[in-house]
C-alpha positions in Angstrom: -21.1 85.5 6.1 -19.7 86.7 2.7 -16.3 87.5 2.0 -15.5 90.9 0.5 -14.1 91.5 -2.6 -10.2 92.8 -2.8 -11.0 95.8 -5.0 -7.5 97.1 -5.1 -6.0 97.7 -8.2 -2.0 96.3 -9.3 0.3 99.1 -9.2 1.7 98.1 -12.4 0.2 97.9 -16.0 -0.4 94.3 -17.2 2.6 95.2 -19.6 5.2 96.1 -16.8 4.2 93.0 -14.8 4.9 90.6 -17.7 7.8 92.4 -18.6 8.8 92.3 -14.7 8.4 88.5 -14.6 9.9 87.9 -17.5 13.1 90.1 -16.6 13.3 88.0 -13.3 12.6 84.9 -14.1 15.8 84.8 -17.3 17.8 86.3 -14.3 17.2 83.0 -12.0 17.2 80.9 -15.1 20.7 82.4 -15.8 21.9 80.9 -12.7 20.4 77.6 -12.8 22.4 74.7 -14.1 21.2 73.0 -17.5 18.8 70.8 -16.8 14.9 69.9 -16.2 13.5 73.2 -14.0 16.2 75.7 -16.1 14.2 74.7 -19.4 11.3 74.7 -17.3 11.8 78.1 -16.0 13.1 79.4 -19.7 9.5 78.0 -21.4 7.6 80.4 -18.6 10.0 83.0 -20.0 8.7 82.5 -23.3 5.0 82.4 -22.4 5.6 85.7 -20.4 6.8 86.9 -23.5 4.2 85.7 -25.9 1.4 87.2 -23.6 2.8 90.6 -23.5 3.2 90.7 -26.9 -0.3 89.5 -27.1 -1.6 92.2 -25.1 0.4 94.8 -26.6 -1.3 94.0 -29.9 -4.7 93.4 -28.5 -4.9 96.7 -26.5 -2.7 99.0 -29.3 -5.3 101.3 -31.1 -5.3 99.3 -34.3 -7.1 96.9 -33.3 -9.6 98.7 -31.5 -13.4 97.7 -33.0 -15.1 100.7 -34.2 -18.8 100.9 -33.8 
């Protein structure tokens, strides 16, 4: 028997889930003490942050191919 796709769709744009994570995870890293899983926590930050940006430039209509 095959399982059935979820075809539901996230409530929130790519964009506002980054941002989301990002927002959350700089809160908990706030609280953490210096250390191993802060800086961990703090380079997931970043990456959250360099993906948005890279979808906000990839999907903005500049960069849209023409044909």
């Amino acid at each position: 028997m095959t399982k059935k796709r979820n075809r539901t769709r996230p409530a929130l744009s790519l964009q506002e889930r980054l941002n989301k994570f990002t927002q959350e995870a700089r809160a908990a890293a706030k609280n953490l003490p210096a250390g191993a899983e802060r800086h961990a926590l703090l380079q997931k930050v970043r990456d959250g942050e360099a993906a948005a940006e890279m979808e906000r430039l990839l999907s903005s209509p500049d960069t849209q191919i023409s044909k």
